[in-house]
N, C-alpha and C positions, 0 to 999 in steps of 0.2 A: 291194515287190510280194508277193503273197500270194496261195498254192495256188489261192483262191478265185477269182481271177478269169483264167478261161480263156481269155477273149477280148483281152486284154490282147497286143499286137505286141509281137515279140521283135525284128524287124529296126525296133529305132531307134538313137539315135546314141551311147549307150552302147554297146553291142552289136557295133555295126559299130567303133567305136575299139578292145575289146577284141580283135575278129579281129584287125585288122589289124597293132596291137600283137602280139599273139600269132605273124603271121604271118613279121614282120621279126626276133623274137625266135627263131620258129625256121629263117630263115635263114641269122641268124647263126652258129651253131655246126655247123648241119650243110652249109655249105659248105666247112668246111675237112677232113672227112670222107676226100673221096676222095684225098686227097693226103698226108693223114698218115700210111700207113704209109708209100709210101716215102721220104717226106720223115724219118722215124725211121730208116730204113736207111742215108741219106746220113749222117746225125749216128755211125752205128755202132753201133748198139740195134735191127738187126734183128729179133733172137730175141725182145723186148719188145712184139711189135705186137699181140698177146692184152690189153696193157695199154692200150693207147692209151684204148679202149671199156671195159674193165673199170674204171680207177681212175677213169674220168669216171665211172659208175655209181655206183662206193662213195663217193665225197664224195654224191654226187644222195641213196642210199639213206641215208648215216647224217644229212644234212641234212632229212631229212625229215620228225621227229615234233618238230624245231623250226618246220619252215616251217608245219606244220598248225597248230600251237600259238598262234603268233605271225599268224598269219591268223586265228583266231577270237579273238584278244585285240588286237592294236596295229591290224589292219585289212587289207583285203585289196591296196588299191592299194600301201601301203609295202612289202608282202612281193613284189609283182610286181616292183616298181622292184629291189629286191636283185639276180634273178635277171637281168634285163637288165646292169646295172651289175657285175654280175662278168664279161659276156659283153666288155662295153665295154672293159673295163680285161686282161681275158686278153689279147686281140688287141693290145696294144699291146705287151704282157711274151716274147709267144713271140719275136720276132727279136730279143730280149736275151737269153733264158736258152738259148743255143743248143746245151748239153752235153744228153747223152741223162737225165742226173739233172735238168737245167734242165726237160728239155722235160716228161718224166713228173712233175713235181713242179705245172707247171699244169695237166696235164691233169686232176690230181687237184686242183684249184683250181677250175677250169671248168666242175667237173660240180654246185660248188654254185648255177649257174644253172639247171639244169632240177628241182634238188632244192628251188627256192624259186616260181618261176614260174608254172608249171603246179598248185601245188597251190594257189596261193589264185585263179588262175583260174578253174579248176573250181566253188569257193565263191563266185568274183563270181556266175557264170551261175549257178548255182541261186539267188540271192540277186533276180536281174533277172528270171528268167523263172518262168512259171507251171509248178506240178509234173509236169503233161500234158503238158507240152511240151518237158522235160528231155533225151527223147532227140535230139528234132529238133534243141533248141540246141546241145547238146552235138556232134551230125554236125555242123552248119555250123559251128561254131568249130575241130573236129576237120578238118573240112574247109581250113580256112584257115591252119590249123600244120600240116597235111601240104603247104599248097601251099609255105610256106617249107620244108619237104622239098625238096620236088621243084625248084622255081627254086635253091635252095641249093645241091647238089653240080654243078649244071651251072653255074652260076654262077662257084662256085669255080674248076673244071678249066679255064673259058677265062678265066679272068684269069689262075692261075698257067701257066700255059700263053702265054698273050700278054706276061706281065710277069712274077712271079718270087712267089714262096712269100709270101714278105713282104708284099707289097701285097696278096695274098688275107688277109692276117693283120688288115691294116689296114681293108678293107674289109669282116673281117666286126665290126669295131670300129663304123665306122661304121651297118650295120644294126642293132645295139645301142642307139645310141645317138637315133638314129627311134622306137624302141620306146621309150625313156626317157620322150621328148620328147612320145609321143603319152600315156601314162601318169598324168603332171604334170598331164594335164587332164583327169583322169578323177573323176568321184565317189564319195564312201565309200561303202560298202553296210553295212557293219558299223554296227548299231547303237548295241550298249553297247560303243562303243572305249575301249580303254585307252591311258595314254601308254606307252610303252616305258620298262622298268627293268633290270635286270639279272638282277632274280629271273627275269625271265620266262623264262629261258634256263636255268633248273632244270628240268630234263626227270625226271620221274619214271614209273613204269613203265605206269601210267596212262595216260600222253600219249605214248605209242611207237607201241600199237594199237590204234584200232578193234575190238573181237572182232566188234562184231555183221557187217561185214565181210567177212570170212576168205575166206567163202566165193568171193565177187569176186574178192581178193586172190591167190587160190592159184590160179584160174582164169589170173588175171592172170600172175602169175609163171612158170606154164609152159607158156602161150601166146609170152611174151617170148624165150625162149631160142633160140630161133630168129633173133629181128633180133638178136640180139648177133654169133651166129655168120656172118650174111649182112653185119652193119657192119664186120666182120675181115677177110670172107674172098673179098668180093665184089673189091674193088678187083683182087685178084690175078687173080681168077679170070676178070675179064672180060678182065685185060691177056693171058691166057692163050689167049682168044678171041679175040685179035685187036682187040678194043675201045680204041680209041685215049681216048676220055673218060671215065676215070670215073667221072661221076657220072650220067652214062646210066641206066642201072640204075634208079640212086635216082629221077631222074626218071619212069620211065617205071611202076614199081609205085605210087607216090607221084601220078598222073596218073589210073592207073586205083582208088587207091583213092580220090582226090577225087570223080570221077564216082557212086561207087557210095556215096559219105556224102550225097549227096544226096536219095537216097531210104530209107537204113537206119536213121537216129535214128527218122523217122517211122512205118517198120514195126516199131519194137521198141517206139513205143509205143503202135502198132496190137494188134499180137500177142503182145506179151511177149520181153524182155528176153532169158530164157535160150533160146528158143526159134530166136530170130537168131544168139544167139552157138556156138548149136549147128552151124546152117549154115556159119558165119564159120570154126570150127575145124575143122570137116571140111573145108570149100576149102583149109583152112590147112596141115594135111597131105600135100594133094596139092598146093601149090604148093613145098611144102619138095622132094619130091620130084622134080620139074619141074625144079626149076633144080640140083638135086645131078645131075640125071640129062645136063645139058644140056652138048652135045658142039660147039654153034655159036651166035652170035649171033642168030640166029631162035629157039634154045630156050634160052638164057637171055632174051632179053627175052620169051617167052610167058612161063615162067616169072615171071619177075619182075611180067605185067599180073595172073595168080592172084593173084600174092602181095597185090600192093596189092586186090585184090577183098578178100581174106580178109580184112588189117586192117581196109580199110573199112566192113567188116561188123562187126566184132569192137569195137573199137575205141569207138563210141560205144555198144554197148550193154552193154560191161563199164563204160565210166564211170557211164548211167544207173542202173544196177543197183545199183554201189556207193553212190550219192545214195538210192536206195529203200531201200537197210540201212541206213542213216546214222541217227541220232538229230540231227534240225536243228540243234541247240544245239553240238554236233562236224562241223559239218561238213569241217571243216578237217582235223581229227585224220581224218574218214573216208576222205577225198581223199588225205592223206597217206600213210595204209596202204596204198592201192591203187597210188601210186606207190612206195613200198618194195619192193613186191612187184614190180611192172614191172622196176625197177632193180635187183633182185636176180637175176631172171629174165637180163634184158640180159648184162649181170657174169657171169653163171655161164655162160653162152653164149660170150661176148666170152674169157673164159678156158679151158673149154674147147678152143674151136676154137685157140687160140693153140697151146694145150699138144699140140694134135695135129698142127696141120698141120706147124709146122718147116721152110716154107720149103719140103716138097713137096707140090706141087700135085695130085699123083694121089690125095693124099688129103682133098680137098677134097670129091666126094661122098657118101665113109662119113661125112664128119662131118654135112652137113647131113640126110640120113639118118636120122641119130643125132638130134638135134632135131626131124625130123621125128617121132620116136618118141615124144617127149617131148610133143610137143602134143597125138597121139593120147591120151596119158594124161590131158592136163586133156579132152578129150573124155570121155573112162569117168567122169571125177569129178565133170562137169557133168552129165552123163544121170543117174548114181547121186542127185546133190543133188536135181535135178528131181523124180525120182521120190518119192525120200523127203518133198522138203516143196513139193507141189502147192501148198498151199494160200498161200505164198509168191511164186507169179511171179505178176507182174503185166502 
């Protein structure tokens, strides 16, 4: 498919396999979410729960100027299959490796499924859909990986909760492996494919970044810092609330920002890109603040419907954006970058807040706070770029 033709349907049967794929894929991993920290505490690795999200991050981020690579070379459906097929195969290892070095030794395993998945994704739909129409595709498929957000952590809680840690482990094995199954029957998009050799996994400094990028990237990364510290810190925080589910939460931001990706791809490529993402990160600030400031379960969960507004906004028109810098022939390496950066963001959040909190909970709104601060920065950095290169947004 080809820039040229505008009229060309995006909801056909490619399209809808990749959602859906997409959306058992991120089922998978984020319903074990709300129960891994204190399923870490039981094991005796309290103080470790900054990791749980961090070391998933650092395999995702150092996995990633392979998975771009290898999606604009071996092709995009093999590199998709990867990241399911680690999710498949985690879920069956956690109720083996049951020491607290067992357990952070997958989680650093685990995270090279979002570090391979979501980047040749992103490269399918630009590849199926026309360039007008980048941001739209990109909300509806964002739309359908957040809805595996949202059924994900609620998911989780009432199985381990009905039945035991372990069968959520096994279950999210199974969601993995639907996405497998749906994958197998999907078509190449990749033209000049290559077969897979071993050179290919010479990464050279070349194939790490995207430059043209950055700009996306850095937006990206300190916008992210924020969900790393709410993936740490929330479980606690709601139990602190009196929230007997945890993944409540993730449902309910993940709810409201599905509603509002249904019309944000289409105004970013109404009105331009940085112009949404401006809006997105301004809500973004004040939902950080919302839920650091939230003293009951009526203002954590308002908080938490901002927050899902903010990504939802944010969210497809940083990916579109990234696709607009991209050189076609990289699209994979550009996709890439911009997850490094997400995942760096994530990580330095996820650590953070670890490092702060300690197990006391009074200190759980200076930290998000703290991240709230941090988003208003990529705000200053986004207005500064705008201004400086007008002739840029589209």
């Amino acid at each position: 498919m080809t820039d040229s033709a505008p009229k060309d349907p995006i909801f056909n049967l490619p399209f809808a396999l990749l959602c859906l794929s997409s959306l058992l894929f991120s089922a998978s991993f984020n319903m074990l979410i709300p129960d891994l920290p204190a399923y870490l505490s039981r094991l005796g690795g309290a103080e470790y729960k900054g990791l749980i999200i961090a070391l998933f991050t650092l395999t995702a981020g150092i996995s990633r100027p392979f998975s771009g690579k290898l999606t604009d070379t071996v092709g995009r459906v093999p590199i998709m299959a990867i990241g399911s097929i680690v999710c498949f195969v985690c879920g069956f290892l956690y109720p083996i490796l049951t020491s607290v070095s067992g357990f952070l030794f997958l989680r650093l395993i685990h995270g090279f499924s979002t570090g391979f998945k979501p980047t040749a994704t992103s490269a399918y739909v630009a590849d199926i859909v026309p360039r007008e129409r980048w941001g739209e595709a990109l909300g509806i498929h964002g739309l359908c990986f957040s809805t595996g957000m949202a059924i994900g952590p609620a998911i989780g809680s009432y199985i381990s909760g009905l039945y035991s840690i372990n069968v959520l482990f096994y279950c999210s094995s199974a969601f993995a492996l639907m996405s497998i199954i749906i994958l197998m029957n999907m078509k190449e998009t990749l033209k000049n494919k290559q077969s897979f050799t071993f050179s290919a996994l010479k990464i050279y400094k070349t194939d790490i970044i995207a430059v043209r990028v950055l700009p996306a990237a850095i937006v990206t990364l300190l916008s992210y810092v924020g969900y790393g510290a709410i993936l740490t810190l929330i479980p606690d925080w709601g139990d602190h609330l009196g929230i007997s589910n945890k993944g409540i939460f993730f449902m309910i931001f993940t709810v409201a920002s599905l509603l509002i990706r249904f019309v944000a791809g289409k105004i970013s490529d109404k009105h331009g890109r940085l112009n949404v993402a401006i809006a997105g990160l301004i809500i973004l600030c004040i939902a950080l603040i919302m839920i650091g400031s939230s003293y009951n379960q009526f203002g954590l969960f308002s908080g938490a419907i901002v927050y899902g507004i903010a990504t939802g906004i944010l969210s497809p028109a940083l990916n579109a954006w990234t696709i607009d810098l991209s050189d076609p022939e990289h699209r994979g390496k550009a996709v890439a970058t911009m997850y490094i950066a997400l995942e760096v963001g994530i990580g330095m959040g996820a650590l953070f807040a670890g490092w702060a909190y300690q197990d006391v909970v009074t200190m759980i709104p200076s930290i998000l706070y703290g991240t709230g601060a941090v988003a208003f920065s990529a705000l200053i950095y986004l207005i500064y770029w705008k201004n400086k290169n007008l002739k840029q947004i589209s």
